[in-house]
ROSE-23499 format. One record per residue (C-alpha): residue number from 0; residue in one letter; x, y, z. Coordinates in Angstrom, 2 decimals. Last residue first. Layout:
N
i:aa:X:Y:Z
NUM:A:X:Y:Z
...
% end
This chain:
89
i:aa:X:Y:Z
88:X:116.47:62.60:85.46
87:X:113.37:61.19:87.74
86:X:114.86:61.28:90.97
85:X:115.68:64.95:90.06
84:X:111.77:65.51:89.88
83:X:111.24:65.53:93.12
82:X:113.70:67.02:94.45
81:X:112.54:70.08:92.20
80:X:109.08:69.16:93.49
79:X:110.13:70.43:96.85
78:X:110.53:74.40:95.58
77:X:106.77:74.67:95.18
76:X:105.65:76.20:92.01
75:X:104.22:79.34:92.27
74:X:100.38:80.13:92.02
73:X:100.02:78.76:95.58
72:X:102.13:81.12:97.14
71:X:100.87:84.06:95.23
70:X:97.20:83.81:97.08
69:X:97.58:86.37:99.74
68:X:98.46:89.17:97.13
67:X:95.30:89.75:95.59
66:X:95.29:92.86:94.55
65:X:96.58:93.02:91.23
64:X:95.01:89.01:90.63
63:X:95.09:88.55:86.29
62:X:98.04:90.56:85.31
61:X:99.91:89.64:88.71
60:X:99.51:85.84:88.20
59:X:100.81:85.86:84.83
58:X:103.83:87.67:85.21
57:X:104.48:85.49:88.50
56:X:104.05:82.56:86.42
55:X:106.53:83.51:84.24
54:X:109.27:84.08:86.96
53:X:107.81:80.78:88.61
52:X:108.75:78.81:85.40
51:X:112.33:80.35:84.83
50:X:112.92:79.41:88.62
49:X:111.43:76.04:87.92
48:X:113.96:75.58:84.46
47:X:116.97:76.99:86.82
46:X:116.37:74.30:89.60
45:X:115.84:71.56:86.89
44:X:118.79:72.47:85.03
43:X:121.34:72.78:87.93
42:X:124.23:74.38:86.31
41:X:127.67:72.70:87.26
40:X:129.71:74.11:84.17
39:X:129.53:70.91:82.52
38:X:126.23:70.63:82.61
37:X:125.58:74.35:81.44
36:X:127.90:73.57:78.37
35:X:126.05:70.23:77.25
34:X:122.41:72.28:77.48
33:X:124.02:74.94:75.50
32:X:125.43:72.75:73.08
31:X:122.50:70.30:72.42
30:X:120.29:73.57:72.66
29:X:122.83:74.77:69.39
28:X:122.30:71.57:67.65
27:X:118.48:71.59:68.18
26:X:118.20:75.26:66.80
25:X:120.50:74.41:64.01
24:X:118.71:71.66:62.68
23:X:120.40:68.14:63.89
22:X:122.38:65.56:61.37
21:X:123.38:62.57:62.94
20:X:126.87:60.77:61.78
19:X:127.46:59.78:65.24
18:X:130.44:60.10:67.43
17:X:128.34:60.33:70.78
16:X:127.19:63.77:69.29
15:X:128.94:65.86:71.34
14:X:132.00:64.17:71.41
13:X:131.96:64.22:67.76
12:X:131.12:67.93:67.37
11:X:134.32:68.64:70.24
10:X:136.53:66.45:67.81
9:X:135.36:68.75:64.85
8:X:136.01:71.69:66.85
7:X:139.67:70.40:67.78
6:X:140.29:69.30:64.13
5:X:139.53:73.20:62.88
4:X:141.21:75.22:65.96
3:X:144.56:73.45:65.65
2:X:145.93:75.83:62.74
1:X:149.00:75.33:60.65
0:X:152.02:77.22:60.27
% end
């Protein structure tokens, strides 16, 4: 009885890597796969790296302005420059 799992990671590695004999740390191989695994599941990068962005600068703008509340909407990025920037990619 053999076992399929071995050749079919090493032929996922491959595909991966454009069938190259690279050599990647760890924590650049595993973005490589993460990045390659939300693309393939239909994850919009760009919209999820602004919505990461805004989260933090939310953090940020309520430590520094408690009370002032009217100015949040030009703290946050604006939603448009993630059309923007997909011309780009």
């Amino acid at each position: 009885m053999g076992s399929y799992t071995e050749p079919q990671i090493s032929h996922n590695v491959k595909w991966l890597k454009k069938y190259g004999a690279k050599s990647y740390s760890e924590k650049v191989f595993k973005n490589m796969i993460a990045l390659k695994m939300a693309k393939e599941n239909g994850v919009n990068l760009i919209e999820f790296y602004l919505n990461k962005l805004n989260k933090k600068n939310e953090k940020e703008y309520n430590y520094y302005f408690k009370n002032e509340d009217k100015h949040n909407q030009q703290f946050l990025i604006n939603k448009n420059v993630a059309h923007q920037a997909q011309c780009f990619v």
